[in-house]
C-alpha positions in Angstrom: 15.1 -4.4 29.7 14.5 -4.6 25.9 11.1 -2.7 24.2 7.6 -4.7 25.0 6.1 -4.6 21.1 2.4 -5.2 20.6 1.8 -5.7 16.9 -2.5 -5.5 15.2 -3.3 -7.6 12.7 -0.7 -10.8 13.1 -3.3 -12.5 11.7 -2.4 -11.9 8.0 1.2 -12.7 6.4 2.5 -9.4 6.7 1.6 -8.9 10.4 2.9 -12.2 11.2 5.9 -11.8 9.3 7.2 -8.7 11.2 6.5 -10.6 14.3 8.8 -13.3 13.6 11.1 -10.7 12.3 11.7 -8.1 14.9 11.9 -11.2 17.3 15.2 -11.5 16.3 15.7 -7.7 17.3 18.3 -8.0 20.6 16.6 -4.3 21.2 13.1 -6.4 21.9 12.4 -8.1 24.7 8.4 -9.6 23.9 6.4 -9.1 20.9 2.9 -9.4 21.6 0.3 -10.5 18.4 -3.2 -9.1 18.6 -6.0 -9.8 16.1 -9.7 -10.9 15.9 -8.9 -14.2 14.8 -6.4 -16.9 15.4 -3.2 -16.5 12.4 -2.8 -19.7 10.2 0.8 -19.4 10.7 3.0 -19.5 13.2 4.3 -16.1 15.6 7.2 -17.9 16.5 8.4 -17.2 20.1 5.2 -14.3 20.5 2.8 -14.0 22.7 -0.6 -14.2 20.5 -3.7 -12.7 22.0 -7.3 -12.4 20.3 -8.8 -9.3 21.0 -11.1 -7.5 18.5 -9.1 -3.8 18.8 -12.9 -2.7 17.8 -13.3 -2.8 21.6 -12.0 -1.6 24.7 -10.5 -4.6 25.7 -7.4 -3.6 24.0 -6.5 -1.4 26.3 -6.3 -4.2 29.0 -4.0 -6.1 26.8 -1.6 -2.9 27.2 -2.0 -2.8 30.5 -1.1 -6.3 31.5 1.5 -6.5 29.3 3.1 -3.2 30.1 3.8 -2.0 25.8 5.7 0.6 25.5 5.4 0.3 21.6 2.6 -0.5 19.3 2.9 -1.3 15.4 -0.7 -0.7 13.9 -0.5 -3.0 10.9 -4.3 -3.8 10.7 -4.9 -1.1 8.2 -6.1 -2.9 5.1 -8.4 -2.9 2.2 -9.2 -6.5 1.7 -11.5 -8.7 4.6 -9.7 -11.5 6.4 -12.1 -14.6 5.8 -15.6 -14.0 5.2 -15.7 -10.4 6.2 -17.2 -7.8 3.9 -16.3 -4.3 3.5 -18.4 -3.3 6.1 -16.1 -5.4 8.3 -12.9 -3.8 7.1 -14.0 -0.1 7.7 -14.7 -0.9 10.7 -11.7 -2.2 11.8 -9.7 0.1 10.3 -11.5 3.2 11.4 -13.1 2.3 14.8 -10.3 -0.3 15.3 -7.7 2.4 15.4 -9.7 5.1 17.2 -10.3 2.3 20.2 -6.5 1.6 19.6 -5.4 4.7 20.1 -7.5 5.8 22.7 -6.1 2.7 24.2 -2.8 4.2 24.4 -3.6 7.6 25.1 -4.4 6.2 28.5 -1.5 4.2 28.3 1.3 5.5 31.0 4.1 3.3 28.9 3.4 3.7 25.4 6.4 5.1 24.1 6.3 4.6 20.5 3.3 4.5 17.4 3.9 3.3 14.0 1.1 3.1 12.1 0.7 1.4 8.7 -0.6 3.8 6.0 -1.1 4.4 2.1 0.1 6.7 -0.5 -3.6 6.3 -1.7 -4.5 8.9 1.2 -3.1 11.7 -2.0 -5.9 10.0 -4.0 -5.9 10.1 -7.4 -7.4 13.2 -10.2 -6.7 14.3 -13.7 -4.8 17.3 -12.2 -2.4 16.0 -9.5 1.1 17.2 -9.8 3.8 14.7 -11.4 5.1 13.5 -8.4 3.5 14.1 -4.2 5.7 15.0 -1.3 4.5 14.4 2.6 3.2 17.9 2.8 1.4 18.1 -1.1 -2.2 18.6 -0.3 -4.4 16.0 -2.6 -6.3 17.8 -5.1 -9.5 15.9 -4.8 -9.9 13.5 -1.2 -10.6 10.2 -1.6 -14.3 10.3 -1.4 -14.9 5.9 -0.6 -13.3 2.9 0.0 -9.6 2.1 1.3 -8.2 5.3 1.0 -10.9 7.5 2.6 -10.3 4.4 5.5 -6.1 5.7 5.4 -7.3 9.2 5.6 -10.0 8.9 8.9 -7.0 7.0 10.2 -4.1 9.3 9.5 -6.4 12.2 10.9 -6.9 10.1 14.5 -3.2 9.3 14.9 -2.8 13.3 14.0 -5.4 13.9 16.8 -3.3 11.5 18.9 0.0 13.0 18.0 -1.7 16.5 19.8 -2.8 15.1 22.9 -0.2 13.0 23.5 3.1 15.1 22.6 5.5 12.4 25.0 5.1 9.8 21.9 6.9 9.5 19.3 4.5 8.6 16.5 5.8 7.5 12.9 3.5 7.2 10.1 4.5 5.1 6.5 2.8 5.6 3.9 3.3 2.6 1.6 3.0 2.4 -2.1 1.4 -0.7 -3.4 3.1 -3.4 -1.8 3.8 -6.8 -4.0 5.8 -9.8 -3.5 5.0 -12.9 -3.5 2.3 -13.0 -0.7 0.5 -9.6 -1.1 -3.1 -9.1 -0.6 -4.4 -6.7 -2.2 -6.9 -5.3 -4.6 -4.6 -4.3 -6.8 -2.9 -7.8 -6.9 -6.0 -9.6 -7.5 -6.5 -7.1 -10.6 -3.3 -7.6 -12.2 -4.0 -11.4 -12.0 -7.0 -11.2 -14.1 -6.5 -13.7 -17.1 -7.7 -10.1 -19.0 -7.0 -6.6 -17.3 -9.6 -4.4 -18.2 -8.0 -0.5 -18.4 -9.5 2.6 -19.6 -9.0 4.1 -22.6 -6.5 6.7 -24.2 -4.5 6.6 -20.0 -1.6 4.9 -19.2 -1.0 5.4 -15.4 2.1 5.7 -13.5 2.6 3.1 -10.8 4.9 2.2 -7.8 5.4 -0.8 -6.0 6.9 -1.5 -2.9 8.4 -5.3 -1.8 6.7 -7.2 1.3 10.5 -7.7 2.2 11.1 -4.1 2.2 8.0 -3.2 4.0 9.3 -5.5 7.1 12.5 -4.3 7.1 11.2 -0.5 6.9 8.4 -1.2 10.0 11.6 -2.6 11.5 13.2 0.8 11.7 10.7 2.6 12.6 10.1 0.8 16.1 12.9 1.6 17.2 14.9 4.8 19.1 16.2 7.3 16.6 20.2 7.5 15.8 22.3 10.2 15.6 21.2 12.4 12.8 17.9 10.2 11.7 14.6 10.8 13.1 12.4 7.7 13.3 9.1 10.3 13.7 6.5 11.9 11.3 5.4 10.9 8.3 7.3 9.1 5.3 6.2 7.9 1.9 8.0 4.5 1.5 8.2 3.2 -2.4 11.0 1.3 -4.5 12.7 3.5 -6.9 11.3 4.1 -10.6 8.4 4.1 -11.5 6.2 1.1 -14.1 3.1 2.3 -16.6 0.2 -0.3 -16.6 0.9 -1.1 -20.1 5.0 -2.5 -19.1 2.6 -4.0 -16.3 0.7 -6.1 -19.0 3.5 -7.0 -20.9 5.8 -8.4 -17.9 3.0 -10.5 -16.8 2.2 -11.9 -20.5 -2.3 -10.7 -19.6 -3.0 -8.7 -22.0 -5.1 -5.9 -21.5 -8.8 -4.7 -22.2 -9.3 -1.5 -23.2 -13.0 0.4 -22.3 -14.2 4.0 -22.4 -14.2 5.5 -19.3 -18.0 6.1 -18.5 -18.2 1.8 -18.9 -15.3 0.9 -16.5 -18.1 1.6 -13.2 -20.1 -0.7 -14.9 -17.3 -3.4 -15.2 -16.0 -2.7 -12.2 -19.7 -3.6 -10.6 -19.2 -6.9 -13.2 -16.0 -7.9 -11.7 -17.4 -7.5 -8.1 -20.4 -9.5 -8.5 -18.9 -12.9 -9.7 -16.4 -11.9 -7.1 -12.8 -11.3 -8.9 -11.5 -8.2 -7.5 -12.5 -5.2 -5.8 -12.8 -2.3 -8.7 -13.6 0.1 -6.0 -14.0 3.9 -7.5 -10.3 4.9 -6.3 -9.1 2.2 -8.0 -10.0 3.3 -11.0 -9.1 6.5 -10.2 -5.5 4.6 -9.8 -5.8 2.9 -12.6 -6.5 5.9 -15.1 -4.4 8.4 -13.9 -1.5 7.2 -11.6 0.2 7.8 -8.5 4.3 8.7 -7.6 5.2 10.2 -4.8 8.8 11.4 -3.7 10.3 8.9 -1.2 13.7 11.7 -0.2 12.3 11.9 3.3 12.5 8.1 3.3 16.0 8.3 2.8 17.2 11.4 4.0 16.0 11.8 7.3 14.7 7.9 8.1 17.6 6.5 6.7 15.9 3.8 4.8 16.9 2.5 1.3 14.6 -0.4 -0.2 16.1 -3.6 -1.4 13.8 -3.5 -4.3 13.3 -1.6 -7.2 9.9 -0.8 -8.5 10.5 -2.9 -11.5 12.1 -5.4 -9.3 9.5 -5.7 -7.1 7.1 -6.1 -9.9 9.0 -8.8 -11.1 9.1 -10.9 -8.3 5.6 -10.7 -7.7 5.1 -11.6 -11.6 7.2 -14.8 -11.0 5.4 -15.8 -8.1 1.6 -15.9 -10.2 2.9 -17.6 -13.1 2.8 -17.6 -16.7 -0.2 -15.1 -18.5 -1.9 -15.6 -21.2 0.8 -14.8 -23.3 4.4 -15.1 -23.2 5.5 -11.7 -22.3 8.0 -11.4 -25.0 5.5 -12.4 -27.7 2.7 -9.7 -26.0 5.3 -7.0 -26.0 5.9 -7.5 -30.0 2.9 -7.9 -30.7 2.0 -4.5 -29.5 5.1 -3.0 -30.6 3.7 -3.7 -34.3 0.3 -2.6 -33.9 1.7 0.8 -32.2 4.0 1.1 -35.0 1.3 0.6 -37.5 -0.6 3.3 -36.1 -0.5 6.5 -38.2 -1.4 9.1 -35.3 1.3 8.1 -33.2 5.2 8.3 -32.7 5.5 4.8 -31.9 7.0 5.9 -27.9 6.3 1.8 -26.4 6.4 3.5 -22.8 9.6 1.5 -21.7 11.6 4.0 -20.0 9.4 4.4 -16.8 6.7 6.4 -18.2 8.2 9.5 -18.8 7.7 9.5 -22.6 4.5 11.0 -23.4 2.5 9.7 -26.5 0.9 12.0 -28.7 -2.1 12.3 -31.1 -3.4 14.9 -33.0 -5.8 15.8 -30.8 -4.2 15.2 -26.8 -1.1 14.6 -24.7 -1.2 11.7 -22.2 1.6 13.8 -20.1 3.7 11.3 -17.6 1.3 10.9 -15.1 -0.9 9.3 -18.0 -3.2 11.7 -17.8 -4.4 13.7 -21.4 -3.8 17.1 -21.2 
């Protein structure tokens, strides 16, 4: 008998791509889809069943079906339809705490993987260069998304306790990008204009939709040999990409504004409904994020497809021309750099560790002045 796999939130692109994916798996013998509302696309061969995991009835679908693993992809920051953010906390914090209760009480669960963030490190002026699983965040996410990641990395900890017989696998994903992402951060960096802060020029990493698949993939299933398919694991494509090379590959230029006005754009944006410029996106978006993915490939034995950059591009591709071409953007700001008299003329392009200077601060690597 192959592995009975329930999978949360099939109703989104990423959900139901995993389900058609590990389909294909000769280790799995069902896939079952659960979400609130009926996906748009197809499950292929899986069982789909609606059930709000906001209530107890998800622990009937276990039962009946007999899971012995659960993939918790519905974990998100953006509503599905006409839900509001209201809507997504819920489901994301409630919805996994009636999940996992759900298997607690389970006698065949197995197996947990849970769908995370890197944003659960959050995001300050003095955060080291580069987080590890075990580097304590300097300053907790305090709203949003990644306060969501953090209630719901503390349950499935909680879970972990009680429940010692599962094995339990947490990923905490970069951004993820690729031609069908979601995200708030996608629906920023398609802006016609980006507006950034001023004087910071964050660090950013990207992750591929295709990786993320492949990488849930592995983590459903029994360890081998020397790997160990349990614990927690930031997943990320190599390299890193400043917001700036950001702007440039895309061809939008950007808009620069003093930190004390970006809340007040960010209110802007969300009221004629553009993007969500949450408060830890900003965060994000001044000082930057990397975290160290040796875990990922040392003891998970996972090695991602795509690149940072590469993963950028291909997302870059799929929205289309900018404003500008990008060639033209990125010598155009090469000669206004160069013409500056208070700085060295460093354009950024080797992955953000070149710092530029001014007489009075040092944007360091993580884009923070020092």
């Amino acid at each position: 008998m192959g592995k009975v796999v329930l999978v949360t939130g099939v109703a989104r692109q990423l959900g139901g791509r995993l389900v058609r994916r590990i389909q294909r798996d000769p280790e799995v013998d069902r896939v079952i889809g659960v979400d609130a509302v009926g996906p748009g696309h197809h499950l292929g061969g899986a069982e789909f069943v609606r059930a709000d995991i906001r209530q107890p009835a998800i622990g009937r679908v276990l039962a009946e079906h007999a899971v012995d693993t659960v993939v918790h992809m519905d974990v998100t920051g953006t509503p599905l339809g006409a839900g509001g953010r209201t809507a997504v906390k819920e489901t994301n914090v409630i919805g996994t705490m009636q999940l996992l209760g759900a298997c607690q009480k389970s006698p065949t669960v197995k197996r947990l993987v849970v769908k995370s963030s890197t944003s659960v490190y959050g995001s300050a002026p003095r955060d080291p260069a580069v987080f590890t699983e075990t580097t304590p965040p300097k300053s907790l996410p305090s709203g949003g998304f990644a306060k969501d990641a953090v209630e719901v990395e503390g349950y499935v900890r909680g879970f972990a306790r009680r429940r010692p017989d599962v094995a339990v696998c947490v990923l905490r994903f970069a951004n993820i990008l690729g031609p069908c992402a979601d995200s708030p951060l996608a629906e920023f960096l398609t802006l016609p204009v980006m507006p950034t802060v001023f004087g910071y020029d964050p660090r950013l990493q990207f992750v591929h939709e295709d990786d993320v698949i492949d990488v849930l993939r592995i983590a459903l299933h029994e360890p081998r040999r020397s790997t160990l398919n349990s614990g927690t694991f930031n997943i990320a494509g190599d390299g890193v990409l400043t917001l700036s090379q950001c702007s440039r590959r895309l061809g939008r230029p950007t808009l620069p504004v003093l930190l004390p006005a970006v809340t007040w754009v960010g209110s802007a944006l969300r009221t004629i409904g553009i993007t969500d410029f949450s408060p830890e996106q900003i965060r994000l978006l001044t000082h930057g994020r990397v975290v160290s993915t040796v875990q990922m490939r040392e003891t998970l034995g996972f090695r991602p497809k795509y690149t940072t950059a590469e993963t950028f591009a291909d997302f870059a591709r799929s929205r289309g021309p900018g404003l500008l071409p990008p060639r033209t953007l990125a010598k155009a700001v090469d000669q206004v750099t160069a013409a500056l008299p208070f700085t060295d003329g460093a354009a950024l392009e080797d992955g953000g560790r070149t710092a530029t200077r001014t007489p009075t601060q040092t944007t360091h690597s993580s884009g923070q002045p020092g």
